[in-house]
SEBA-456600 format. One line per field, with one value per residue: x, y, z of N, C-alpha, C in turn; residue in one letter. Coordinates in nm, 3 decimals, decimal comma. Layout:
BEGIN
neast: [X;...];
nnorth: [Y;...];
nup: [Z;...];
caeast: [X;...];
canorth: [Y;...];
caup: [Z;...];
ceast: [X;...];
cnorth: [Y;...];
cup: [Z;...];
residu: [A;...];
***
This chain:
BEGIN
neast: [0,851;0,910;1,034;1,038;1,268;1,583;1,594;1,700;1,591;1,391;1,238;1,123;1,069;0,781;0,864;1,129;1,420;1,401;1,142;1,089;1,249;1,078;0,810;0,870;0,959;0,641;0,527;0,704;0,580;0,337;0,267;0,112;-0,118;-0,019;0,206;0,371;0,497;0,507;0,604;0,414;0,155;0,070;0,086;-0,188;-0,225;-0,457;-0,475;-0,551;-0,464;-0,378;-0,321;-0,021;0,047;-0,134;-0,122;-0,054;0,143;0,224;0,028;-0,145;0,021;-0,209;-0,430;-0,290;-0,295;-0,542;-0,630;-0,476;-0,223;-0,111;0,185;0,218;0,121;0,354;0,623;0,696;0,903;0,966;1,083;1,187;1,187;1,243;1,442;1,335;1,165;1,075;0,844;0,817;0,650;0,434;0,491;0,379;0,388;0,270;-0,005;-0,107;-0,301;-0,411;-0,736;-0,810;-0,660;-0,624;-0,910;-0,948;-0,760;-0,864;-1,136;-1,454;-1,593;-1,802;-1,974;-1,990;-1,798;-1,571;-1,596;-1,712;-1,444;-1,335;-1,204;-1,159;-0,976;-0,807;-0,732;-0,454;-0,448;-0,407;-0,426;-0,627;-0,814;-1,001;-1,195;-1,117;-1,172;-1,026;-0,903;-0,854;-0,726;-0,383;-0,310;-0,326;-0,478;-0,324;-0,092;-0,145;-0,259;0,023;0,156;0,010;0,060;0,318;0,336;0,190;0,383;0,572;0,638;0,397;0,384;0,440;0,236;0,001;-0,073;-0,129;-0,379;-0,685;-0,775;-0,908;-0,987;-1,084;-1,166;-1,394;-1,589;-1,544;-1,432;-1,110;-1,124;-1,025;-1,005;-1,113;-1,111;-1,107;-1,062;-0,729;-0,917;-1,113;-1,075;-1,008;-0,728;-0,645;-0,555;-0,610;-0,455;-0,479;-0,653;-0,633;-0,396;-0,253;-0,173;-0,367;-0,360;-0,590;-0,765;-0,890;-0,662;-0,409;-0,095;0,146;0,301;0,299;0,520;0,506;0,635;0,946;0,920;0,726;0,621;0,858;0,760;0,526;0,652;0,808;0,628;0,513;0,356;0,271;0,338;0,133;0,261;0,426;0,329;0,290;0,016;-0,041;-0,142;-0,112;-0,222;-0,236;-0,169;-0,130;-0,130;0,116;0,321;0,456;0,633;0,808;0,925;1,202;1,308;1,416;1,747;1,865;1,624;1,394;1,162;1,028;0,894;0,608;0,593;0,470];
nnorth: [2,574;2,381;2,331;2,206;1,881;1,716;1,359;1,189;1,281;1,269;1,016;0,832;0,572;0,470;0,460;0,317;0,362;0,193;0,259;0,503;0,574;0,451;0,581;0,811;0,785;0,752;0,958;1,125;1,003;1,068;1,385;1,587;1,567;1,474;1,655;1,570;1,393;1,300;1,189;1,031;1,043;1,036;1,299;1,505;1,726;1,854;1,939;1,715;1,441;1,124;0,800;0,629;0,364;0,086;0,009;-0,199;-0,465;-0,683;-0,836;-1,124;-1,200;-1,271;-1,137;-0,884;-0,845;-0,822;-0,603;-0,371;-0,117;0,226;0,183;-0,081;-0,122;-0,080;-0,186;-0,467;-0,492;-0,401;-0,619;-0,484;-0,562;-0,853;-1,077;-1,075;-1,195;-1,383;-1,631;-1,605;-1,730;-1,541;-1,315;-1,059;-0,811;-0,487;-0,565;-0,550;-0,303;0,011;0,087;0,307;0,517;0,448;0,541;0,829;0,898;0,794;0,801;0,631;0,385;0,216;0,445;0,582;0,727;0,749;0,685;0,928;1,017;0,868;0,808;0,774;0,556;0,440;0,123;0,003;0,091;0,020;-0,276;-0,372;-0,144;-0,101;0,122;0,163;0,180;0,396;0,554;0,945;1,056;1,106;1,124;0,877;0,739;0,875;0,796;0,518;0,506;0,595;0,319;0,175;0,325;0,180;-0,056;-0,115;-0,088;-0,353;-0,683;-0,902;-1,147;-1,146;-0,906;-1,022;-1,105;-0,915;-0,759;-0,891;-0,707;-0,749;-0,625;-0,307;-0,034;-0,168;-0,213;-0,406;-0,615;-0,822;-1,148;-1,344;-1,188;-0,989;-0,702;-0,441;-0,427;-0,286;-0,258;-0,134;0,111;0,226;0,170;0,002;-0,234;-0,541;-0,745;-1,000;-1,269;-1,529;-1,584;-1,575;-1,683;-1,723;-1,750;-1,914;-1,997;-2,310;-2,620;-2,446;-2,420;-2,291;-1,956;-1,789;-1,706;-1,369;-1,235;-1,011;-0,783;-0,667;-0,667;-0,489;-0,251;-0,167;-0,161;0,073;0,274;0,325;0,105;-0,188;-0,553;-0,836;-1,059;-1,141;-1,192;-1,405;-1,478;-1,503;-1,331;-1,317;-1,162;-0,886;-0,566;-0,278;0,078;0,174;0,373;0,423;0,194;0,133;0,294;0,448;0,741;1,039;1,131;1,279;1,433;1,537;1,443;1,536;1,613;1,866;2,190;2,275];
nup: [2,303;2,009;1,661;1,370;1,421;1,448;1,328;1,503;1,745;1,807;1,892;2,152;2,377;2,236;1,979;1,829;1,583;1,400;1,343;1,364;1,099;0,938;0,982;0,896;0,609;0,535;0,542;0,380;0,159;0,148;0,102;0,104;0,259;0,522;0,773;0,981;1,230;1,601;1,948;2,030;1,819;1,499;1,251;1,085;0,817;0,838;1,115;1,247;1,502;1,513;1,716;1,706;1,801;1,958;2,184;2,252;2,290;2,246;2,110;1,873;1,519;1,365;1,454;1,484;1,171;1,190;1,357;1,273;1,382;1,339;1,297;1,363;1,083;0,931;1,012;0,915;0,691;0,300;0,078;-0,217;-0,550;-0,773;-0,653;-0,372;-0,320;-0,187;-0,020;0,351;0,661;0,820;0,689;0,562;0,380;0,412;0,399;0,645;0,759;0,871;0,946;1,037;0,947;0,666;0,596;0,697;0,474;0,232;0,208;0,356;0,229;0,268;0,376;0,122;0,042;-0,088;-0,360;-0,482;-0,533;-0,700;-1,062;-1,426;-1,612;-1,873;-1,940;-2,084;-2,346;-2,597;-2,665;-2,502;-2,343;-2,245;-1,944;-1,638;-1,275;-1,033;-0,727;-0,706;-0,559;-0,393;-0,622;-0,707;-0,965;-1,144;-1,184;-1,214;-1,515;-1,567;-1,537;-1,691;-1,980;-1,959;-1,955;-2,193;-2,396;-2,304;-2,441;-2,607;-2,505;-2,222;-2,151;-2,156;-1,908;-1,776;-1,853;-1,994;-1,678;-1,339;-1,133;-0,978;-0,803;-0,532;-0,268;-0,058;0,244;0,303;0,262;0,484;0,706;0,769;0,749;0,615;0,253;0,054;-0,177;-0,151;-0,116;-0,343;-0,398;-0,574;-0,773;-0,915;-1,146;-1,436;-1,379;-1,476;-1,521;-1,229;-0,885;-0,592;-0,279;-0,083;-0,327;-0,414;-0,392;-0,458;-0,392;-0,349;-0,449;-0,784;-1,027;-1,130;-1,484;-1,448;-1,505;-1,527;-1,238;-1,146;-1,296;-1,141;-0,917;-0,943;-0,975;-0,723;-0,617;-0,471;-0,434;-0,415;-0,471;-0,277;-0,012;0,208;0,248;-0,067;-0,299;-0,620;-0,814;-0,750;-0,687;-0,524;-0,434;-0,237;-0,125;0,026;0,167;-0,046;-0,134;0,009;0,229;0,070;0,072;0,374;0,454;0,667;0,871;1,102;1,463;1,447;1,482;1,882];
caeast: [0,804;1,017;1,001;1,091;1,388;1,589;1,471;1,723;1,570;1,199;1,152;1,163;0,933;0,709;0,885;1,298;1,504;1,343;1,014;1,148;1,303;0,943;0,726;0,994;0,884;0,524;0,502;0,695;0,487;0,190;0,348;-0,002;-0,194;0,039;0,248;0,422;0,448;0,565;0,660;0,275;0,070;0,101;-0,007;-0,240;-0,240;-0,558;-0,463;-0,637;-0,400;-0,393;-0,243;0,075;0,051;-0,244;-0,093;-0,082;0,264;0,192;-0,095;-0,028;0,019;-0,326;-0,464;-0,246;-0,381;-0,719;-0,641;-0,308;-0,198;-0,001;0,317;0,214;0,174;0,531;0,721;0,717;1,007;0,889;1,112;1,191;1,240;1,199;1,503;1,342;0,993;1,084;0,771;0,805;0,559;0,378;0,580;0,281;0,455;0,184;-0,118;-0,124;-0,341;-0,535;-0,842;-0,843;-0,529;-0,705;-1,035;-0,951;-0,683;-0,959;-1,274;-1,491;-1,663;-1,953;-2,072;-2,007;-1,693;-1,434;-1,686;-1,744;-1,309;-1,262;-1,186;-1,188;-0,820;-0,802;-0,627;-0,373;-0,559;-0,414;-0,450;-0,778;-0,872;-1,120;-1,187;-1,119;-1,203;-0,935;-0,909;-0,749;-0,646;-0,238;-0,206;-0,345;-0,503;-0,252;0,039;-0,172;-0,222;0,153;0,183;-0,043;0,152;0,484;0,357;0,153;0,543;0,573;0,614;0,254;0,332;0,442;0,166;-0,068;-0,035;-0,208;-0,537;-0,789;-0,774;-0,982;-1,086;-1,019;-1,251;-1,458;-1,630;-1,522;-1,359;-1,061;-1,180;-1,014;-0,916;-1,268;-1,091;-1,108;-0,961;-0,741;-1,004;-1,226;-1,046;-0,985;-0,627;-0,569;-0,611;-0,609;-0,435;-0,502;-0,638;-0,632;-0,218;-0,241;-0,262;-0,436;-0,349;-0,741;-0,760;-0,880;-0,539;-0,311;-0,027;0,266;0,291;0,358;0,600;0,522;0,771;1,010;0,932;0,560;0,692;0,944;0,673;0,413;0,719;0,913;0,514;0,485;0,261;0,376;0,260;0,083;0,269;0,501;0,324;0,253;-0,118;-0,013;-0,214;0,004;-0,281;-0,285;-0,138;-0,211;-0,057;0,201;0,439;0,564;0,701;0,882;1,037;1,269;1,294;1,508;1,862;1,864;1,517;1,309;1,001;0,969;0,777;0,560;0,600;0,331];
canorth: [2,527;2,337;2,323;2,039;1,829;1,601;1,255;1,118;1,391;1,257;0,906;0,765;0,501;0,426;0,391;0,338;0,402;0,182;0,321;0,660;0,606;0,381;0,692;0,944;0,709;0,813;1,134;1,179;0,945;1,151;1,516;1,665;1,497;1,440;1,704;1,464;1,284;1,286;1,033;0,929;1,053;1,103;1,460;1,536;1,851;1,946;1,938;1,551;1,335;0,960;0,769;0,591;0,267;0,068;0,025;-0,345;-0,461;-0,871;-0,911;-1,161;-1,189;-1,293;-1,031;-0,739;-0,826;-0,774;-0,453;-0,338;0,051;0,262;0,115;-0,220;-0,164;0,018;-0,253;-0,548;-0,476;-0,471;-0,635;-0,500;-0,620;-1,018;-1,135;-1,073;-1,232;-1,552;-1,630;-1,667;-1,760;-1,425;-1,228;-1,016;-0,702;-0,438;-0,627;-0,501;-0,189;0,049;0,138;0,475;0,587;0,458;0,591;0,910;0,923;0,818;0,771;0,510;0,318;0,185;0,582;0,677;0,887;0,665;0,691;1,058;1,061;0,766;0,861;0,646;0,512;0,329;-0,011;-0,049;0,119;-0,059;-0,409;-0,397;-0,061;-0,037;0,240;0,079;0,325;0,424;0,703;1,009;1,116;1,085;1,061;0,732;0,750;0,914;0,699;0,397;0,552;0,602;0,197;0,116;0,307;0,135;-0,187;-0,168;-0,112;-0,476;-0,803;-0,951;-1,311;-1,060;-0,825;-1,133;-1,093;-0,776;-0,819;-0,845;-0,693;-0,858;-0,577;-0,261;-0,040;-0,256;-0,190;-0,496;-0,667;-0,897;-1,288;-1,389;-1,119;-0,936;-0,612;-0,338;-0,426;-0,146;-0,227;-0,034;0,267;0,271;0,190;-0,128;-0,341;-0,703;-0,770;-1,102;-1,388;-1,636;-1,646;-1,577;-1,749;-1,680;-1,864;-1,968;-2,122;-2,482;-2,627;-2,361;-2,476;-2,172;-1,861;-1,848;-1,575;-1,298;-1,147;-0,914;-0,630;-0,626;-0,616;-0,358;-0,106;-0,128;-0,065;0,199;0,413;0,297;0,018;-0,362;-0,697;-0,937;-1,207;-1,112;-1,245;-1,517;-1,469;-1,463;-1,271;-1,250;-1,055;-0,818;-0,449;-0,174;0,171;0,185;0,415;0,460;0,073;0,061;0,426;0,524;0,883;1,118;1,170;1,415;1,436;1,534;1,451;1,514;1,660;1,982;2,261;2,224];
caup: [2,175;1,928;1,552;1,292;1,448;1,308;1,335;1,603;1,875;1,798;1,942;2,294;2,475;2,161;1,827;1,832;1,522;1,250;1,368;1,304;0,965;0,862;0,979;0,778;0,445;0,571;0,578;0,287;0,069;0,159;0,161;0,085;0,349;0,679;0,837;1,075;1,351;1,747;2,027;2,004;1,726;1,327;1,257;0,963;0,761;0,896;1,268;1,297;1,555;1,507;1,744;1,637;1,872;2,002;2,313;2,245;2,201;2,275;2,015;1,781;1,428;1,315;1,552;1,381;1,081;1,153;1,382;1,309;1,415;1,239;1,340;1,279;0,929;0,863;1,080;0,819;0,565;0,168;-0,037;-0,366;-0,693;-0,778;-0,607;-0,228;-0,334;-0,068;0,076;0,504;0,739;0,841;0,617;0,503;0,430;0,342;0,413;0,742;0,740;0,983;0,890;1,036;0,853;0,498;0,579;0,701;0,339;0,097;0,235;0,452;0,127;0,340;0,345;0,021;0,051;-0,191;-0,481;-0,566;-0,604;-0,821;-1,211;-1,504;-1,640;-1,985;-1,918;-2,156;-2,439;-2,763;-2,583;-2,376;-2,420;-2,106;-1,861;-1,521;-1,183;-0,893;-0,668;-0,794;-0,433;-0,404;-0,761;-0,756;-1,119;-1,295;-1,143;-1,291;-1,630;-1,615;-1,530;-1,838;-2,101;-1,987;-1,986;-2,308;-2,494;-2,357;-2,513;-2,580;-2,413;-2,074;-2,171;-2,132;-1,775;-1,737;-1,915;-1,876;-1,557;-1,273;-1,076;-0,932;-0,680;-0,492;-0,200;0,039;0,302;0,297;0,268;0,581;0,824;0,767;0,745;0,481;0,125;-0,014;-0,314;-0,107;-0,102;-0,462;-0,421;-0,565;-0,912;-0,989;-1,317;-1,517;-1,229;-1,576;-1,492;-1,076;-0,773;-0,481;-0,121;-0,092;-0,380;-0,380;-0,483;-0,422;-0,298;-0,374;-0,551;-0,894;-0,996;-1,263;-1,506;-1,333;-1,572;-1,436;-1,055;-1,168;-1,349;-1,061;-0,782;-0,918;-0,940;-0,573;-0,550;-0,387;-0,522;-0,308;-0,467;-0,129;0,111;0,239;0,211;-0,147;-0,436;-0,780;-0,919;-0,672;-0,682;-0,432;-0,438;-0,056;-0,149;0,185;0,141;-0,177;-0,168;0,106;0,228;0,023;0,158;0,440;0,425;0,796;0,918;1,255;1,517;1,359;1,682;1,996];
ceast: [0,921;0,939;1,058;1,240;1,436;1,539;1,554;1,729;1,442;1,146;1,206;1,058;0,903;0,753;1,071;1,295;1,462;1,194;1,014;1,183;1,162;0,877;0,800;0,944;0,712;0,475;0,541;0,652;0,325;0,207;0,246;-0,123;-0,136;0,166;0,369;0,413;0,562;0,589;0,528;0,173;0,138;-0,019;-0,075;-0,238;-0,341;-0,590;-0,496;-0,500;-0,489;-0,321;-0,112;0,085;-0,092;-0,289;-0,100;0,023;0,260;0,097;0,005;-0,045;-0,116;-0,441;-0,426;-0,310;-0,505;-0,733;-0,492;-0,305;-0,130;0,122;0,340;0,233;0,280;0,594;0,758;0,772;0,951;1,006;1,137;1,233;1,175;1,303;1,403;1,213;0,985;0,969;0,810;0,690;0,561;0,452;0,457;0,308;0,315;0,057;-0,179;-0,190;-0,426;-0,563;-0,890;-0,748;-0,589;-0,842;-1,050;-0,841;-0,759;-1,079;-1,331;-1,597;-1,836;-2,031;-2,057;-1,914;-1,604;-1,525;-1,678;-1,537;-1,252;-1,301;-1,124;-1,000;-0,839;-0,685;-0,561;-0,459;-0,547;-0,442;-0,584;-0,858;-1,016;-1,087;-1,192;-1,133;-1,125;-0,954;-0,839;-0,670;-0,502;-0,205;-0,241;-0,377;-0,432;-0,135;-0,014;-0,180;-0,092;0,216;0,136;0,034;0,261;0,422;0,244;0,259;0,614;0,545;0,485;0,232;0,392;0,344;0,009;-0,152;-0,146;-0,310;-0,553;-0,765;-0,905;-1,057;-1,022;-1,066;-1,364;-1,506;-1,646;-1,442;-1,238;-1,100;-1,177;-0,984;-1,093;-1,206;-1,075;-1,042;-0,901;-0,815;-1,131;-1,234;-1,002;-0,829;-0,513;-0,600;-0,561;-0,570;-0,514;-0,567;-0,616;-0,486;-0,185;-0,254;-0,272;-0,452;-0,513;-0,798;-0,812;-0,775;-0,432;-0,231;0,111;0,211;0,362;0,374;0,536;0,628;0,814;0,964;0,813;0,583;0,785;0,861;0,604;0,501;0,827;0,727;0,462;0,385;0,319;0,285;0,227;0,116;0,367;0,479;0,264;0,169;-0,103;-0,143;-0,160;-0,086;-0,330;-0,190;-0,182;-0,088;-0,039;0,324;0,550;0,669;0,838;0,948;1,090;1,233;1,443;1,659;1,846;1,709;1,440;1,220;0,958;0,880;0,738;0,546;0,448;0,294];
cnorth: [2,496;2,337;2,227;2,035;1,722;1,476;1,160;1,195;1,322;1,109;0,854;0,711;0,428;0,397;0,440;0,381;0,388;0,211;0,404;0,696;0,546;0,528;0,797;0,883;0,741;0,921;1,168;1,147;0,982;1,297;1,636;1,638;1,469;1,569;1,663;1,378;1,340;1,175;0,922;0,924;1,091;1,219;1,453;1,697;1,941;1,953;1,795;1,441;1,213;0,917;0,617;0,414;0,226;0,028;-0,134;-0,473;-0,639;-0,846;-1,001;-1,173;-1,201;-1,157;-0,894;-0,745;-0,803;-0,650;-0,454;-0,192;0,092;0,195;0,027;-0,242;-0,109;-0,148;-0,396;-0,527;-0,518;-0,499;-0,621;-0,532;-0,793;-1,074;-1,162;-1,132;-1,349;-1,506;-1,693;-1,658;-1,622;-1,347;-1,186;-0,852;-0,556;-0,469;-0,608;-0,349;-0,135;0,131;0,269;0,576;0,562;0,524;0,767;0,989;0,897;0,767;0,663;0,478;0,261;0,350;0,621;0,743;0,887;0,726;0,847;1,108;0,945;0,846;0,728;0,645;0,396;0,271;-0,040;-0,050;0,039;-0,221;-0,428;-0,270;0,019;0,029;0,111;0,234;0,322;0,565;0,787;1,127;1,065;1,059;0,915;0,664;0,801;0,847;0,557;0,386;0,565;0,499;0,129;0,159;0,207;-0,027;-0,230;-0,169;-0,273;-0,553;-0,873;-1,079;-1,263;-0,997;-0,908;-1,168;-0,998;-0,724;-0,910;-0,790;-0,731;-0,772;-0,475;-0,179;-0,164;-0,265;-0,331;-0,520;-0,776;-1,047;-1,325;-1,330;-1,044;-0,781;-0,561;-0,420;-0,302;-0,134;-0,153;0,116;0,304;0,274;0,070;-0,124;-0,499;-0,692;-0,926;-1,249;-1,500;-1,696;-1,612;-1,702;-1,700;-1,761;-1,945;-2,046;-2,262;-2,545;-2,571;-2,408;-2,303;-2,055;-1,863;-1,690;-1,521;-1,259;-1,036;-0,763;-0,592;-0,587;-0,503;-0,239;-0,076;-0,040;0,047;0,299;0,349;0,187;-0,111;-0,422;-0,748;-1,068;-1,217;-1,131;-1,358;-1,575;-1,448;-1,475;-1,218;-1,173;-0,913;-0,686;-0,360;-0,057;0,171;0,220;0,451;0,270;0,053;0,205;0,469;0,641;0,928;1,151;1,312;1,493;1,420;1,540;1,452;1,544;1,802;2,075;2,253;2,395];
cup: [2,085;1,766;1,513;1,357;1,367;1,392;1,463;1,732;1,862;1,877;2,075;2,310;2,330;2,066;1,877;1,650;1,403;1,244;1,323;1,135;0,885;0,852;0,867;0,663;0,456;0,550;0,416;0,162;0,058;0,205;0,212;0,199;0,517;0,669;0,922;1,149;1,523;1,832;2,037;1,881;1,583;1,303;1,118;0,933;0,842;1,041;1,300;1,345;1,527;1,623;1,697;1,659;1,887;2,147;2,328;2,169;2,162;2,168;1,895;1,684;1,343;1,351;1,454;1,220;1,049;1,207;1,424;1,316;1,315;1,234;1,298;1,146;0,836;0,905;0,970;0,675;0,427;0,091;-0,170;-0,440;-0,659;-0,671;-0,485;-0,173;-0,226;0,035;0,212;0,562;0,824;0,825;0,497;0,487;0,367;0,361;0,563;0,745;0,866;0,933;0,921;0,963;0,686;0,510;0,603;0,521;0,226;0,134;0,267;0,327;0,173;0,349;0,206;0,001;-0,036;-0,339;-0,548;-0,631;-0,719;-0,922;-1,309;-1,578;-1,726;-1,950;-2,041;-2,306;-2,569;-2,722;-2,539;-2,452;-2,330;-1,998;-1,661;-1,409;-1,077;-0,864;-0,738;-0,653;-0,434;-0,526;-0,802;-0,887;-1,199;-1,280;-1,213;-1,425;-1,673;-1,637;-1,666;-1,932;-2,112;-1,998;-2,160;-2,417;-2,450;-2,432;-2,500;-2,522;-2,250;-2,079;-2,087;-1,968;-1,678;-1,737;-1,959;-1,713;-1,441;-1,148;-0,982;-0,796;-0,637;-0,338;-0,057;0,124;0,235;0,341;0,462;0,732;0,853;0,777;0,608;0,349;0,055;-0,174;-0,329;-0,102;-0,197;-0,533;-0,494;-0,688;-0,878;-1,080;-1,308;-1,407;-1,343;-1,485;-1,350;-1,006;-0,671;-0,378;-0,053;-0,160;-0,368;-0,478;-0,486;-0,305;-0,302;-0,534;-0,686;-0,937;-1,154;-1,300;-1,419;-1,390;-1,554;-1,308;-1,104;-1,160;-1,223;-0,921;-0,800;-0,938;-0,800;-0,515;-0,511;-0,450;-0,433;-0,356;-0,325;-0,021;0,125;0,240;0,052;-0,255;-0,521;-0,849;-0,858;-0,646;-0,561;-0,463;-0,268;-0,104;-0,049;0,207;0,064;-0,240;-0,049;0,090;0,169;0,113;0,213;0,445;0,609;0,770;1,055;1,299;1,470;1,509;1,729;1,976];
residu: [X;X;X;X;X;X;X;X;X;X;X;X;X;X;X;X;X;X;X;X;X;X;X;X;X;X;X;X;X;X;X;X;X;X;X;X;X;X;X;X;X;X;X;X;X;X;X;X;X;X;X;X;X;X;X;X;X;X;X;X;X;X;X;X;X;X;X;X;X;X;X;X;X;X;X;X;X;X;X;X;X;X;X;X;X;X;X;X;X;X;X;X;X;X;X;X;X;X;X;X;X;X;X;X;X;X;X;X;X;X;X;X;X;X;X;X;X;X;X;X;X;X;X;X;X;X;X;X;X;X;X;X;X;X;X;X;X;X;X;X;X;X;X;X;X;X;X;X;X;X;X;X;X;X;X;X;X;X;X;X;X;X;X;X;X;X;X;X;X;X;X;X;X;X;X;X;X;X;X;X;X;X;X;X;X;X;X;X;X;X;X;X;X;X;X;X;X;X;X;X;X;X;X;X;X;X;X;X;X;X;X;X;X;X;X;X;X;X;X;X;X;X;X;X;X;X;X;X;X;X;X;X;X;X;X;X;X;X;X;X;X;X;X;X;X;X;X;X;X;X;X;X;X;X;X;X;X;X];
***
């Protein structure tokens, strides 16, 4: 029996190096909820293996997006800040999700399970002033409350941006992939769609950039923009803190002992 190792004893066969350091941002972006991981599975707190792979290394990009593994949705690098916003062709960093890793982290919305943890969060109270609803699992509601103060001390033609907001739980699929929305799991918002665009669109030809000091606020409290991919949605937030925060220097997550 072994106990926590460090992280270049933990992977062979299934995940190399930047596998290793993705999962390590995993784990410790959900400290309260995952345990670890091993050469195949990500461990949960409450004993519940996942497995890490889908055993399906050829599928291809359209494919992963509709059933991507754990893996899949680490492996696509997030960009932060404005500089790194360059949309590429299936450069969907984040938008890649598996649905047993969000459903078992905040509940399968088609039963009912998301709903009884959402909590209400005034949007930018001197501005708007309305109660909008997100989960309050990982902090998700009070990390957004912390996004509204800082951006209601913005400038009101940046502010502009933000409200109305356009929508935050929501109990659906994604338009084109037919998989989950994280608006299902309570983990997302829409700001303003007045000043967005959205790759669907009739007309939409490119993304159209928000101020930097909006992308700033949302990714230093851990959430990514969907003006970043290529499927691009500028009004589109989600909390993926395992993206847009490395792991702490010197910081293990390995395997939890057999």
């Amino acid at each position: 029996m072994r106990g926590i190792v460090g992280l270049a004893l933990v992977f062979s066969g299934i995940a190399g190096a930047a596998d290793g350091a993705s999962l390590d941002a995993l784990v410790q972006a959900y400290p309260e909820q995952l345990a670890g991981y091993d050469s195949t599975d990500l461990i949960w707190r409450d004993g519940t293996r996942m497995p890490l792979s889908d055993g399906q290394p050829s599928k291809g990009f359209e494919e992963t997006l509709r059933h991507g593994s754990i893996l899949d949705q680490m492996r696509l690098p997030y960009p932060a800040g404005v500089s790194g916003a360059a949309l590429v062709p299936q450069g969907d960093p984040g938008r890649i999700r598996n649905r047993a890793f969000f459903d078992k982290m905040y509940g399968d919305c088609w039963r009912g399970e998301v709903s009884p943890r959402l909590v209400p969060v005034v949007w930018l109270p001197q501005s708007w002033g309305h109660t909008v609803r997100v989960t309050a699992v990982n902090g998700v509601a009070a990390r957004l409350a912390e996004i509204s103060a800082e951006l209601e001390a913005l400038p009101g033609p940046v502010k502009r941006y933000v409200y109305p907001p356009s929508g935050t739980y929501n109990c659906r699929t994604v338009a084109d992939t037919g998989a989950p929305s994280m608006h299902s799991w309570g983990a997302a918002i829409d700001i303003n769609a007045a000043h967005a665009e959205y790759w669907l669109w009739p007309g939409a030809v490119s993304a159209r950039a928000l101020p930097a000091e909006i992308i700033d606020i949302f990714e230093r409290h851990g959430f990514i923009w969907g003006g970043k991919w290529s499927h691009y949605d500028t009004m589109h937030f989600e909390y993926r803190p395992e993206l847009v925060h490395p792991p702490a220097a010197g910081a293990q997550w390995a395997t939890v002992p057999r």
